[in-house]
C-alpha positions as CSV (number, residue, x, y, z in Angstrom):
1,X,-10.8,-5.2,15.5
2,X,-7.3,-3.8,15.4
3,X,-4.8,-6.6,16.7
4,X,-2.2,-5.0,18.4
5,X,1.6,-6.7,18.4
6,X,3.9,-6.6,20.7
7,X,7.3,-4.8,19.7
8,X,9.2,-6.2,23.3
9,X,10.7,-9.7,22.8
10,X,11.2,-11.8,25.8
11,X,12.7,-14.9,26.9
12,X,9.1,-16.4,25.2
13,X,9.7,-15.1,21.8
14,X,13.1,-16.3,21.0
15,X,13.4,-18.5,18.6
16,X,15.4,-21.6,18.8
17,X,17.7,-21.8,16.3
18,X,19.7,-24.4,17.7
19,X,17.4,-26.6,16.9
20,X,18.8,-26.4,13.3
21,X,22.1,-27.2,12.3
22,X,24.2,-24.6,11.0
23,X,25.7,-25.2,7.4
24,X,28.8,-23.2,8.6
25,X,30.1,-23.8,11.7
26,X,33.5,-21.5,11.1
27,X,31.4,-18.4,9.1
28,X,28.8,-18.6,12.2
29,X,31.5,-19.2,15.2
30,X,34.2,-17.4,14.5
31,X,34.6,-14.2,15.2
32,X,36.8,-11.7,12.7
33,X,38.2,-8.2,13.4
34,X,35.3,-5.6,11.5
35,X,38.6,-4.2,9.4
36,X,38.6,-7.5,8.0
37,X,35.3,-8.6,7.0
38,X,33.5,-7.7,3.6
39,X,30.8,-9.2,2.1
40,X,30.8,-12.4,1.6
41,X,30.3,-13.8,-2.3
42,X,27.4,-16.1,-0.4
43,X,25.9,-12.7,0.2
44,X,26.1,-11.2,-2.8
45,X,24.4,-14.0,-4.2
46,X,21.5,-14.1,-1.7
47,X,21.2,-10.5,-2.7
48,X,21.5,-10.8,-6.3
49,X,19.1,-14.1,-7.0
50,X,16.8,-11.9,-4.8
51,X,16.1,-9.2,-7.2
52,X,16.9,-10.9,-10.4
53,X,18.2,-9.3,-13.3
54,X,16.2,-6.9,-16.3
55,X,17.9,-5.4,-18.7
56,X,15.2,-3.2,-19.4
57,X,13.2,-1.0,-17.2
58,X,10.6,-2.1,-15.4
59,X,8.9,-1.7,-12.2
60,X,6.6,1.8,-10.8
61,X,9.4,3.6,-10.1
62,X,10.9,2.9,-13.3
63,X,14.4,0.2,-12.3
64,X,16.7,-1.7,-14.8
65,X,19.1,-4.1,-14.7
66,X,20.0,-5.4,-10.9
67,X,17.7,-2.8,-9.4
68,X,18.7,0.5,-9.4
69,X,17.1,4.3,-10.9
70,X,20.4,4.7,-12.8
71,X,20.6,4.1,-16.3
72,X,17.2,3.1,-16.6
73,X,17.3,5.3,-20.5
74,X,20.6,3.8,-21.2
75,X,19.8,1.7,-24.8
76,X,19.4,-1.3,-22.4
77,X,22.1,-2.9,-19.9
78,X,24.3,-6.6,-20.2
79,X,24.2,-9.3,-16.9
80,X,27.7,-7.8,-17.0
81,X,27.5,-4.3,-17.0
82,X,24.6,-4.4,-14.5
83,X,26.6,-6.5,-11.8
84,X,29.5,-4.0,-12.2
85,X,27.2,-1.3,-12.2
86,X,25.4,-3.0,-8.9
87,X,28.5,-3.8,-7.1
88,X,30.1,-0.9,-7.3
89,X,27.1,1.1,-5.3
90,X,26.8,-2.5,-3.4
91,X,30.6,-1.8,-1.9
92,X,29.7,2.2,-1.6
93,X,26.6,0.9,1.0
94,X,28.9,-1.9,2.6
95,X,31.6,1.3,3.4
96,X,28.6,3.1,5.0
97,X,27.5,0.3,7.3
98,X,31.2,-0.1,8.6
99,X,31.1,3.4,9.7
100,X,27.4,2.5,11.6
101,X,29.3,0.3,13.6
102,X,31.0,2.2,16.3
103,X,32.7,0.5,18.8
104,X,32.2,-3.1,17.7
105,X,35.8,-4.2,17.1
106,X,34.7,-7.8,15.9
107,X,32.1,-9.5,14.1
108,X,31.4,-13.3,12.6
109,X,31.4,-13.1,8.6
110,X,27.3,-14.3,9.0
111,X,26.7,-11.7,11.7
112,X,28.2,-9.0,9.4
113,X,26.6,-10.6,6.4
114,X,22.8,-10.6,7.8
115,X,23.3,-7.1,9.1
116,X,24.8,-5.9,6.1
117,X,22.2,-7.3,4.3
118,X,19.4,-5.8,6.4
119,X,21.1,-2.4,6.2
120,X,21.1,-2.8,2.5
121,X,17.6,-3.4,2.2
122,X,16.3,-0.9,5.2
123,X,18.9,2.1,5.4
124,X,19.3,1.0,8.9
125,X,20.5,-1.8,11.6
126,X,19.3,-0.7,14.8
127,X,15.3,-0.9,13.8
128,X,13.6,-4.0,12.4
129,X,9.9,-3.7,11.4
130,X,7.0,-1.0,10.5
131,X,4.7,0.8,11.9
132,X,2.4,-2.5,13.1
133,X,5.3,-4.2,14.9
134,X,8.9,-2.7,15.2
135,X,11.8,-3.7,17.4
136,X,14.5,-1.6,18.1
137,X,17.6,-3.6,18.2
138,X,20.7,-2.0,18.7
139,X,20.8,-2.9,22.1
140,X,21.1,-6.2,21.0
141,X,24.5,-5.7,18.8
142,X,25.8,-4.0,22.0
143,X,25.6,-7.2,23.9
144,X,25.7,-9.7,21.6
145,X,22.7,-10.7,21.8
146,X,22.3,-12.3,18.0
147,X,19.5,-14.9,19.1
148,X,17.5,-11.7,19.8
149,X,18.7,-9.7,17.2
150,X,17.8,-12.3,14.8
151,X,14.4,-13.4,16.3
152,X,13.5,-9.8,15.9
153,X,14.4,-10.2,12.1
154,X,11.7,-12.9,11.8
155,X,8.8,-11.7,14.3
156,X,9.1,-8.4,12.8
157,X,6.8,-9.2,9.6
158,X,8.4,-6.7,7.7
159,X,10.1,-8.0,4.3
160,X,9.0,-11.3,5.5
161,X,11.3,-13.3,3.2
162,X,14.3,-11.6,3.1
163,X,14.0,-10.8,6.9
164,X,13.6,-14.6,7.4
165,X,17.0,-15.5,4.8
166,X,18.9,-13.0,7.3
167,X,18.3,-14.3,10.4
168,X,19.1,-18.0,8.9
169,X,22.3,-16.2,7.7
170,X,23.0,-15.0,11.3
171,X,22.4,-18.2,13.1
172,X,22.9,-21.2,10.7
173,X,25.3,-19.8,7.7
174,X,22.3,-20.6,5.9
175,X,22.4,-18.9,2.7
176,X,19.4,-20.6,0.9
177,X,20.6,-22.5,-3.0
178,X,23.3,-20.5,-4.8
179,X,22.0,-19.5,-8.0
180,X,25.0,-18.9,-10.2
181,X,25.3,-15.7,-12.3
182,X,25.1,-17.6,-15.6
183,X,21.7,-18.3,-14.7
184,X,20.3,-15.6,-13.4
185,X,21.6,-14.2,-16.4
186,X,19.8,-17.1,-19.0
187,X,16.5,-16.8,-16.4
188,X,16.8,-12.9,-18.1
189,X,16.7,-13.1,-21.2
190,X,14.2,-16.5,-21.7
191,X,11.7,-13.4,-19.4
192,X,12.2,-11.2,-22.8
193,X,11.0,-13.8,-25.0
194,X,8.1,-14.4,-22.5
195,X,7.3,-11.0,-22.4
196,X,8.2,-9.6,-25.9
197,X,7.1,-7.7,-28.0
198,X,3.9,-6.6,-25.8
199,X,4.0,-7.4,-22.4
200,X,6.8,-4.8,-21.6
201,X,5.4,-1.6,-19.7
202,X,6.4,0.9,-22.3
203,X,8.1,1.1,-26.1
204,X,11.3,2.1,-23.9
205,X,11.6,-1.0,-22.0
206,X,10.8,-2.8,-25.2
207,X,13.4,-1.4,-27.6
208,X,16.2,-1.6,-24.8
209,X,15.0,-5.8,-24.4
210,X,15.7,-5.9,-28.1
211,X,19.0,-4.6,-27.9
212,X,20.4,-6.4,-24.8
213,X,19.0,-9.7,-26.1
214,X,21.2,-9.0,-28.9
215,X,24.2,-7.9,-27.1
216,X,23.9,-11.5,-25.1
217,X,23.2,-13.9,-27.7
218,X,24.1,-12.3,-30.8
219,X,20.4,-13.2,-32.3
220,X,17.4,-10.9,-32.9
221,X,13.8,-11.5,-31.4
222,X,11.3,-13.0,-34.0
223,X,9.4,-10.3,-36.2
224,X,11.6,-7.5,-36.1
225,X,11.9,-5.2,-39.2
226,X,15.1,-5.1,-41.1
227,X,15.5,-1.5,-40.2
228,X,15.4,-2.1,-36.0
229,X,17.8,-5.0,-36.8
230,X,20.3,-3.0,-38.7
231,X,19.9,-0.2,-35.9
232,X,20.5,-2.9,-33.1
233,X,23.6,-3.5,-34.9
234,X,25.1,-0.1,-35.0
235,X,23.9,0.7,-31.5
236,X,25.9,-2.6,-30.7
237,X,29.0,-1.4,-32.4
238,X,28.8,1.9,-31.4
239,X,28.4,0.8,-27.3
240,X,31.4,-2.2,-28.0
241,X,33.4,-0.7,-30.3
242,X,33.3,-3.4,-33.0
């Protein structure tokens, strides 16, 4: 039997999120004009610790490093070059969302945070859900609304995680652990040695774990021939000028 879900919220629905205190009373509280705000580096690490990083490709649709169809046949891509790479689209979305935004002249940094970060994610703001159970909330930016807004995040199933870390963004400044760069980064390359050499999903995605565990620790992976080491090398020099 089909179990049809309600895509209304009422009075019923909302969550009580004051029932948890917020880790951030000024980023949840304090409103900020919208010419001000950017993402916040709490938010780029929700984002980033989220989808991990792979210097190789991976994934059905073929990603690499922080996510993204680009560069996926580049000789393999550096923590560093991926978060450049990443940000620099990340910032490109962020501009796009502004312009979404209309009339709103002022925003907290975790209201424009959890938005941002559903935008990011969805393409869009104003819906929350899928086909089963979706909530359009737009209304709810317009009136400032943000306990609705953000129950709607969590009831609506979809992305059930993320959806969940963005309304405790919203409502508590609630971030979840920072995970610093440095070890997302070593949480990389200790996956190539779990999955090297034959747990990779082509000789592609292979070859460029070889080189980028190189170009991070300056050591080869066990068994490799003379001749891929020596190429590693030169691939190395060629890409850092060395």
């Amino acid at each position: 039997m089909e179990i049809k879900l309600s895509s209304i919220l009422t009075d019923n629905d909302l969550i009580e999120f004051d029932l948890y205190t917020k880790k951030s009373t000024t980023m949840v509280d304090d409103p900020k004009l919208l010419k001000n705000l950017e993402a916040s580096s709490s938010l780029i690490n929700f984002i980033i610790r989220e989808q991990e990083w792979r210097g190789y490709q991976y994934g059905t649709g073929l990603l690499i490093g922080y996510g993204t169809t680009e560069l996926v046949n580049d000789i393999g891509i550096t923590e560093a070059e991926a978060f450049s790479f990443w940000i620099d689209r990340f910032k490109s979305t962020e501009r796009k969302f502004k312009s979404l935004l209309g009339n709103i002249s002022e925003l907290t940094q975790t209201q424009y945070d959890a938005m941002l970060s559903l935008y990011y994610h969805t393409g869009d703001i104003f819906s929350v859900g899928s086909g089963v159970r979706k909530f359009q909330i737009k209304q709810y930016i317009e009136s400032k609304q943000w306990q609705y807004y953000a129950s709607a995040l969590v009831l609506s199933g979809f992305q059930r995680n993320i959806r969940q870390g963005e309304a405790k963004i919203m409502m508590l400044g609630d971030y979840g652990r920072t995970k610093d760069r440095s070890i997302i980064k070593a949480e990389g390359i200790q996956k190539i040695r779990q999955l090297y050499p034959n747990r990779f999903i082509n000789d592609t995605a292979r070859e460029q774990a070889e080189y980028v565990y190189y170009a991070e620790t300056k050591r080869f992976l066990p068994k490799m021939s003379q001749t891929r080491m020596r190429k590693i090398i030169a691939l190395y020099k060629e890409k850092t000028n060395t």
